[in-house]
N, C-alpha and C positions, 0 to 999 in steps of 0.2 A: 372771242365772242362772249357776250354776257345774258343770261337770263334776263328777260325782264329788262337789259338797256341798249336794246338794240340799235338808238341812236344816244352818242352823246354830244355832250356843246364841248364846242372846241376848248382847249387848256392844255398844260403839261400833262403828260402821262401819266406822271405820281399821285397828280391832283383827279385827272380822270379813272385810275386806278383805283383809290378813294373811293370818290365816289360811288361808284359801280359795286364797291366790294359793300360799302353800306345799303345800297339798296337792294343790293342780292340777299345779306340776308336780313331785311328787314321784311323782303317778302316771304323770304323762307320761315323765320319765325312766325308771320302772322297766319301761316299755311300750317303749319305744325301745331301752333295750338289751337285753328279752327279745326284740324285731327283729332284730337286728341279730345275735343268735344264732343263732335261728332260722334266720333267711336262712343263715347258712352251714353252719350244721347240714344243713339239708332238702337246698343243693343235693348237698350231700357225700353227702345218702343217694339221689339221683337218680341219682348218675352211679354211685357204687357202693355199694349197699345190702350191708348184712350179712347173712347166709343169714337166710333168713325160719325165726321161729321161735326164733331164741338169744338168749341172755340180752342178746346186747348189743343184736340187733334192736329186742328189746322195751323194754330202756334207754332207748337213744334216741328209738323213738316213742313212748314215755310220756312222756319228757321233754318232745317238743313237742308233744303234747295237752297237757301241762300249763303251756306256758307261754301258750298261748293259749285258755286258760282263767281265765289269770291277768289276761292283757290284759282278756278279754271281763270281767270283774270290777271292773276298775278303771277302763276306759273305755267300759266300752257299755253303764249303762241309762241315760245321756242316749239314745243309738240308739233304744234300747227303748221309752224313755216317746215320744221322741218320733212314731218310728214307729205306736208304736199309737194315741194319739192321730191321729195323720192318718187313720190305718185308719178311727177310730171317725167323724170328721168325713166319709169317703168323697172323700178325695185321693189322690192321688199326689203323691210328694215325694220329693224326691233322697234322703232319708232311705231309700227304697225298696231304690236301687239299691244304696247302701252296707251295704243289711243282707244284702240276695240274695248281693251278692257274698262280704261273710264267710260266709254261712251255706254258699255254693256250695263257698270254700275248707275249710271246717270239714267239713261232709261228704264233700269226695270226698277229702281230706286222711285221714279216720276209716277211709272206707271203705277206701284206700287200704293203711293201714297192718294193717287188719283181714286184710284178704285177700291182703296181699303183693302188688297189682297194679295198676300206675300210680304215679304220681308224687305225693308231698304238698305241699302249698304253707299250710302253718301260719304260715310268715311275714307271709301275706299278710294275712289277719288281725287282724296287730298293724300291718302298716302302714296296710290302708285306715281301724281304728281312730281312728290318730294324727292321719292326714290330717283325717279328719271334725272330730276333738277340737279341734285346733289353729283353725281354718275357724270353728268355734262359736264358741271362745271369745275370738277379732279380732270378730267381731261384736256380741259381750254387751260385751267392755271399751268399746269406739268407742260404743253405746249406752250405758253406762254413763257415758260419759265426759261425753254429752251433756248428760246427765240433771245430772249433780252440775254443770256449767255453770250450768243454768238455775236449778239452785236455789241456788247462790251467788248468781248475780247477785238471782235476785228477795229474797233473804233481805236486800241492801241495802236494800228499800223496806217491808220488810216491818211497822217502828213507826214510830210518830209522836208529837210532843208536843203534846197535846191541850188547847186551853186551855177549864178548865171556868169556872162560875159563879164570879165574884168574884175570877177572874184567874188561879186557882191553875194550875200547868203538869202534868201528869203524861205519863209513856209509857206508850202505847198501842198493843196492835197495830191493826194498818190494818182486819182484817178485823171491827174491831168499833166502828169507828167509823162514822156515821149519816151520809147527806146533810145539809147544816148543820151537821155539829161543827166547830168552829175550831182551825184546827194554825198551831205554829210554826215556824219554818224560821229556821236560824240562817246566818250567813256559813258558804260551807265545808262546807255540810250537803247530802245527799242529798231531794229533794225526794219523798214518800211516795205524796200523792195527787195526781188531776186535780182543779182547783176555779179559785174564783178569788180573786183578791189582793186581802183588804179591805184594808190596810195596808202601805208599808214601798214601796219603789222602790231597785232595784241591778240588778246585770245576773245574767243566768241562762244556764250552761252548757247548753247540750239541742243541741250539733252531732249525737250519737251520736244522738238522736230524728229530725231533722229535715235532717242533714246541711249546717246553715248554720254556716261555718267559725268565723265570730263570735258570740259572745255576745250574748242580746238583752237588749233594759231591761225590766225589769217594772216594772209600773208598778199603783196601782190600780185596782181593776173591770178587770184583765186576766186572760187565762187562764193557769194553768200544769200542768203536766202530770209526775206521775210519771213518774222516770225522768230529771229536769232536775236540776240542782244550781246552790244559791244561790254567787253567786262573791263578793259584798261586803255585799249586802244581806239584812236581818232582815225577815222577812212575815208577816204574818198574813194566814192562806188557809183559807176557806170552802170544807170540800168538797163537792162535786158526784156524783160517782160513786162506788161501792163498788167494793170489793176481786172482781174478776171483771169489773166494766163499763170498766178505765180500757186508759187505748191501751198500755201497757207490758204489761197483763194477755195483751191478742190481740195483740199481737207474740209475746211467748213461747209461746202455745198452738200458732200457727201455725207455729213451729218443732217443738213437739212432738209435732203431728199430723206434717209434713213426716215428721217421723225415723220411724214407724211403715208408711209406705208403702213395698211392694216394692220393690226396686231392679232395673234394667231386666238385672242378671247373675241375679237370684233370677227374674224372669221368664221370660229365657232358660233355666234350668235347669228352670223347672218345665214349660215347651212341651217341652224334649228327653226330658224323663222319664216324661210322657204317652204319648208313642209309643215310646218304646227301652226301657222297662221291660217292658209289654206285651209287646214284640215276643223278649225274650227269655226272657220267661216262656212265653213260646206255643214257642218255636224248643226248648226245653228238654226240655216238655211230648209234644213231638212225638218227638224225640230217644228219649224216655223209652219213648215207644208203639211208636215203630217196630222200636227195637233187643230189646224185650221180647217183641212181636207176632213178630219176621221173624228174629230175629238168635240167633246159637250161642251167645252168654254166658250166657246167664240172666238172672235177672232184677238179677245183681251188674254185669256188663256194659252194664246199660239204665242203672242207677242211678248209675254212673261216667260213664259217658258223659253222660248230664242233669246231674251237677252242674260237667263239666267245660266245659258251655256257660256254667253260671251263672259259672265261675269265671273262663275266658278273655274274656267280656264284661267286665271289670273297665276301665272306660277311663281310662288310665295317664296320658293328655295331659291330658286333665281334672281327676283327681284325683291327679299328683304333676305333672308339666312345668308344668300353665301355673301353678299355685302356686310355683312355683320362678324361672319368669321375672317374675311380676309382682312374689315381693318381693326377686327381686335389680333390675329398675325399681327400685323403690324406695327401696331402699338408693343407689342412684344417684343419683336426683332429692333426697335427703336431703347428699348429699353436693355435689352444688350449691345449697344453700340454699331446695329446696323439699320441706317437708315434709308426704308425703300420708301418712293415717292408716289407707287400708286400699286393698285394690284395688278398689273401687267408683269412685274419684277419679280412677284409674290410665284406667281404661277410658273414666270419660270422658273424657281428654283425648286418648285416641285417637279416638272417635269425635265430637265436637262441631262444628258447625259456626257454632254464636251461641257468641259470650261479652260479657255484659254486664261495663259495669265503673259502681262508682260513681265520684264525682268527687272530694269534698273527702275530702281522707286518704287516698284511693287511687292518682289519677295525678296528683294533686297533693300536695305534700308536707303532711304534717300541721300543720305550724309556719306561721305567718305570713312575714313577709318585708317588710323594711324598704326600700322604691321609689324613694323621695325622702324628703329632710332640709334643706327650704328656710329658711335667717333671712331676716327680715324685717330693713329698717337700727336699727332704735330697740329692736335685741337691746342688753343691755347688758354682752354677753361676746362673744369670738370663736366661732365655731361648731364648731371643737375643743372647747370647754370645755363648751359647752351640750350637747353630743352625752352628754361626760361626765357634767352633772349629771342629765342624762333618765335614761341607764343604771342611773346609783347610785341615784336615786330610785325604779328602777321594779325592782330587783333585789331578787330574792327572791318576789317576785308570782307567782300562778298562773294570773293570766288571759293568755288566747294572746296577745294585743296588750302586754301587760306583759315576756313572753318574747322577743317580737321587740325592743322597742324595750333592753330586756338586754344583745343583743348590739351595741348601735349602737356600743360599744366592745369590746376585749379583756379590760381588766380595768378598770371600774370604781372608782375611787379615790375619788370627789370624798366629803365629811364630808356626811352627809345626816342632820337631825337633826326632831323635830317631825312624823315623815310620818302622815299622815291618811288613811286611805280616805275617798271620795265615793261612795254607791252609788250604782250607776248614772251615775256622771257620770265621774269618775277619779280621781286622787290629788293630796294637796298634801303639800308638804314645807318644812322652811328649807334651805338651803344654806349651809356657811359657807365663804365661799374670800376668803381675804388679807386676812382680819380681818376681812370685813363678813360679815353675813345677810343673805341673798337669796330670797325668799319663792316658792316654784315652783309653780306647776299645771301637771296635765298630764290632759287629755279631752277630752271632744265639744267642738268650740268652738262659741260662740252666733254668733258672724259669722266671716268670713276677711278676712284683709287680703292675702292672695297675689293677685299679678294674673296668675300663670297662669293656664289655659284650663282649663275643669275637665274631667278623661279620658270618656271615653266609658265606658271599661269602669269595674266597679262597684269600687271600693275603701273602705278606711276612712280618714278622715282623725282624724288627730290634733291639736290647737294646742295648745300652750308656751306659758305666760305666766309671764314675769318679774315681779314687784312690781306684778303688774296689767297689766301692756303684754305686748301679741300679741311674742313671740317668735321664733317661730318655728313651721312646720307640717308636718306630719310623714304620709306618705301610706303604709299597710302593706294588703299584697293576699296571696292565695293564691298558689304557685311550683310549677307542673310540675316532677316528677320527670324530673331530668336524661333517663331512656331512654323518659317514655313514647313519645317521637313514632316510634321505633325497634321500639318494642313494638307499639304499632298498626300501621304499616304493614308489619313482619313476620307478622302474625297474618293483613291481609287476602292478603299476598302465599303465603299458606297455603291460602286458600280460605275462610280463617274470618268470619263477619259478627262487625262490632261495633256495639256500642251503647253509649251515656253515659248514664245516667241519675242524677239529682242531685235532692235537696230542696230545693236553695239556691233560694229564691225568687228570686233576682239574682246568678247565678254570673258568676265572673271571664271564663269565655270563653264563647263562644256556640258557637265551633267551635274544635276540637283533633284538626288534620292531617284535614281533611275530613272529621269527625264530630259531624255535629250534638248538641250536649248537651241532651237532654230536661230541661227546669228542675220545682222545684215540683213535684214526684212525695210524695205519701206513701207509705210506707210499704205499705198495701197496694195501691200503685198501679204502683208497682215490681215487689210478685210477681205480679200481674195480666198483666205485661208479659213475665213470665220463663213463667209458665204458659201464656202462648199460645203462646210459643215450644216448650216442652215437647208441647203439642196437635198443633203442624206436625213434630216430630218431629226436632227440628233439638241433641237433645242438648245444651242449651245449658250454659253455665258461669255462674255469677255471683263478682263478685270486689269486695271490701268491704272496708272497716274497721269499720263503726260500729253503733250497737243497730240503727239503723235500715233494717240493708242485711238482716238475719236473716231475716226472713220470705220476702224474695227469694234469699237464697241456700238456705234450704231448701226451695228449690220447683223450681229447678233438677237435675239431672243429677247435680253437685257443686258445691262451693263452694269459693271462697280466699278467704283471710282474709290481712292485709298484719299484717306482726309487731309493729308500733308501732299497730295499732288495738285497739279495746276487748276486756276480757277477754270477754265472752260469744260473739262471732263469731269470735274466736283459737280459743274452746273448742269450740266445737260447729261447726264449719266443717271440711269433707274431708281440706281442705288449708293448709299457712299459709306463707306466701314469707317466712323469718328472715329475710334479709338487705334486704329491701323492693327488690329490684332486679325490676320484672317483665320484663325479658327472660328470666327463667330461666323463664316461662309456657313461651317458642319452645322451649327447648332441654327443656323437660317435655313438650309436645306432641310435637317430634317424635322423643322416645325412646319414648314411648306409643305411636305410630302403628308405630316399628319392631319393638315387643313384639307390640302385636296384629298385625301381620303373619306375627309367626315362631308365634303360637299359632294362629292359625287356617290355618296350614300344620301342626303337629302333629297340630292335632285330626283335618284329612284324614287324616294318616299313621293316624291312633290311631282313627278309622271304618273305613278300607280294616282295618287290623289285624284290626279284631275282628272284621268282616264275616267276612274270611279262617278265622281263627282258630275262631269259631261254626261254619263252615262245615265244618274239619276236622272238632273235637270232633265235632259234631253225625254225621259220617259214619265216626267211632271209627276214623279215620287216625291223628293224631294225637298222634306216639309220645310216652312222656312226657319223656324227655329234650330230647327236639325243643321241647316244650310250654316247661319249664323255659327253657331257652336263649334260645328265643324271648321269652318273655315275660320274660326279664331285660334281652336286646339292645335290646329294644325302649320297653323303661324308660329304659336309658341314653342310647338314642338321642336320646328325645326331650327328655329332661334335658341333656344337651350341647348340644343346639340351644337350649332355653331360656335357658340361660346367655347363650349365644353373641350371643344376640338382643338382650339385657339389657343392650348397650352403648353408649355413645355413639357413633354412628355417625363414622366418620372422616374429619376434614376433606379435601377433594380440592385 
């Protein structure tokens, strides 16, 4: 939904996006410096007005009825619709407070200038406008933002090649193909449906599913699952499920039920507005009667004085200071390599006391890692050169164990000629070095000839074969990121609980810095885990790379997403660490905990305020210059304390 375009003419998206993005803020600017007018106009006619009555009186308070008429035109029937929709549903909604409050400024502003007595605040107006407009529309882009994630991502799965009667191939979309139809799956290709493999054996990418760092074999009569990609081998796959029934399907729905659920700031807003709405429609109401009923004004004196309640209730901490410290937080936390995408994210890292982390990709490094590189004696090169011919062999490869063994060198030299994929099994090549061929394999080995011990902990092993003879063997595991162990015990040294949770049926560690790693988790077993945590009330975090982490990270508080994991938890995730260092978690929590600290000290200021304030109005003390003054000092106030708060606290 867009401020201000609530209908557009039909076009692409990108082009309607465009659009829309320019006339948002072309209204938005034109509202911000009718503010910014305003404001100095109005104070200038408070402290000294022009005889009431002359041309120039009536100048300039025409003027600013007219420029906040201007704003209310360009920024306020989002206000409008959406106010009276809640009306018509029988809510209260912050949408309440922000209309009471223009409408409080708008009339005792009219009234004001009508009868030459009291103060105008037409400014006010166009700021509480802005504020609102701005607030709406961080919330539509961030949902929107989601939305066009999800459907990138599922638009990868969304044809298939179908093999009909008599062999022939065609594309298809998925949503019309039948339990029993036969699809193809090529090297390299995006896997469409869940079914299973009548044909074909290579290995299958599905970490981002299932969170196992390595590749598994498909093999016949096994299962495979949309959302996997073929890595060398060609299949033919029997589907099973339809387009709605497969696990990729309820992964993304659960994300986009998650994103439709209040956030625990829109609940907090909507409890404070249940009662302080009320309470100053009533304090207003009473104002109205009493000084009409008892008081020497008239009934211009009752009607100034009542809107001057609605108007000095305007709470300033809320709707400008704490918007002002949370996106300078943010610009903060952006500028150390953590990027949150709204202050939903912000808050929770103030308040949280669980953060789940997954394992492979997240405090493990996404890449593999080369452990050992043992020859065997009846290698028939020295073990510099065989390092070489593995590299050169395996360069250019997309599988994670192809990447690793890549780097067993700098730079890869050796003449690789003849190379073969093996699906599912690994690569063969010739070699040519010092005039001979030399015939290479490199995969799962059928025996070993090492007579080390075999590790406890779970790795993958590799065997080298030269011209048929065991070569050499080659051990590659998952690598902790250099800071997790820094990252975890700074978090509990916080107060914060942690938890591991992983898919890896047989993960590299069992424990990492005294935390046990939950193994074997799917996917909804994980956000099962995150929503109970959510039930105890405990704010939690969840923090991910992969397809498989989504439905746990949207059932959380907020989410992080690690910069080198999958585009769809990058996209739709609160928050996303660029530089994949998670210590900048500590240094984000605790500039979060020092934000909320300084806004729920404003808000006190900015309650006592109004209390005060209501209280005058309400007993037509309060003179209007005093009104003005105050309720400018008190803006400032709490806007320079926002700032202030918004810093990295300084090292001692």
């Amino acid at each position: 939904m867009n401020v201000g375009c609530s209908v557009c003419a039909p076009g692409s998206p990108e082009e309607n996006s465009e659009s829309s993005d320019s006339i948002f803020w072309i209204r938005l600017g034109i509202s911000l410096v009718l503010a910014g007018q305003s404001m100095v106009f109005g104070l200038a006619i408070n402290i000294a007005s022009p005889v009431y009555g002359s041309a120039t009186y009536w100048t300039l308070h025409g003027a600013l009825f007219a420029s906040a008429m201007v704003v209310i035109a360009l920024l306020g029937p989002r206000l409008g619709r959406e106010s009276w929709a809640a009306f018509r549903a029988g809510k209260i909604t912050v949408e309440a407070l922000f209309l009471v409050t223009c409408a409080g400024a708008l009339i005792g502003s009219l009234l004001a200038s009508i009868t030459g007595t009291g103060s105008v605040y037409y400014e006010v107006v166009a700021i509480v406008l802005s504020v609102y407009t701005v607030g709406k529309r961080a919330g539509t882009l961030s949902r929107n933002k989601v939305l066009q994630e999800i459907n990138r991502y599922r638009e990868t799965f969304e044809s298939a090649r179908e093999i009909l009667e008599g062999g022939e191939v065609r594309v298809t979309r998925v949503e019309f193909l039948r339990p029993g139809a036969r699809v193809r799956i090529d090297p390299g290709e995006a896997v469409p449906v869940d079914g299973i493999i009548l044909e074909g054996t290579g290995y299958l990418e599905q970490s981002q599913l299932t969170g196992e760092p390595v590749p598994i074999i498909g093999r016949p009569g096994g299962p495979i699952h949309a959302g996997s990609w073929s890595v060398d081998g060609t299949f033919t796959v029997e589907t099973r499920k339809p387009v709605g029934e497969r696990q990729i399907d309820q992964i993304l729905a659960w994300v986009e039920q998650a994103r439709e659920r209040p956030s625990r700031l829109q609940h907090w807003a909507d409890n404070t507005i249940r009662w302080f709405f009320p309470l100053v429609l009533t304090i207003s109401a009473l104002t109205f009667t009493g000084w009409f009923l008892f008081g020497s004004g008239g009934w211009a004196a009752a009607l100034f004085n009542a809107m001057a309640v609605l108007l000095v209730s305007c709470p300033c901490a809320l709707g400008l200071a704490t918007p002002i410290a949370i996106w300078k937080g943010l610009f903060r936390l952006s500028e150390k390599g953590l990027l949150c995408r709204h202050g939903e994210a912000f808050d929770a890292f103030a308040r949280t006391h669980r953060i789940f982390f997954d394992k492979t990709g997240t405090l493990s490094s996404a890449h593999l890692v080369v452990r050992d590189f043992q020859t065997f004696e009846d290698s028939p090169t020295d073990p510099a050169t065989l390092r070489n011919w593995v590299a050169s062999a395996e360069k250019g490869q997309e599988h994670p164990i192809a990447r690793a063994l890549t780097g067993l060198v700098d730079e890869p030299s050796a003449e690789i000629t003849d190379r073969h994929i093996l699906p599912g099994k690994g690569i063969s090549a010739t070699v040519r070095e010092n005039g001979r061929n030399y015939s290479l394999q490199i995969g799962t080995p059928g025996n070993q000839k090492s007579d080390a011990a075999t590790p406890a902990l779970p790795e993958k092993v590799i065997l080298v074969q030269v011209d048929g003879h065991d070569a050499a063997e080659i051990r590659v595991e998952e690598n902790l990121r250099n800071e997790t162990e820094e990252c975890l015990h700074g978090l509990r040294d916080r107060g914060i609980n942690v938890d591991i949770l992983s898919g890896d049926p047989n993960p590299r560690w069992k424990n990492i810095s005294g935390i046990s790693v939950q193994e074997s988790l799917r996917p909804e077993e994980k956000r099962a885990r995150v929503q109970e945590s959510v039930e105890l009330g405990e704010e939690p975090i969840f923090v991910g790379d992969g397809i498989n982490d989504t439905p746990a990270m949207a059932a959380g508080a907020a989410s992080v997403s690690i910069g080198e994991g999958a585009s769809l938890p990058r996209g739709t995730s609160d928050a996303v660490l660029l530089g994949n260092d998670l210590t900048t978690l500590l240094r984000g929590i605790d500039l979060a905990r020092r934000v909320h600290r300084g806004v729920e000290t404003n808000v006190r200021f900015a309650v006592i305020y109004n209390i005060i304030g209501i209280l005058l109005a309400a007993a037509g003390i309060l003179h209007p210059i005093a009104a003005a003054l105050l309720m400018l000092g008190s803006s400032a106030t709490v806007s320079i304390r926002a700032l202030l708060t918004a810093e990295f606290p300084t090292p001692k």
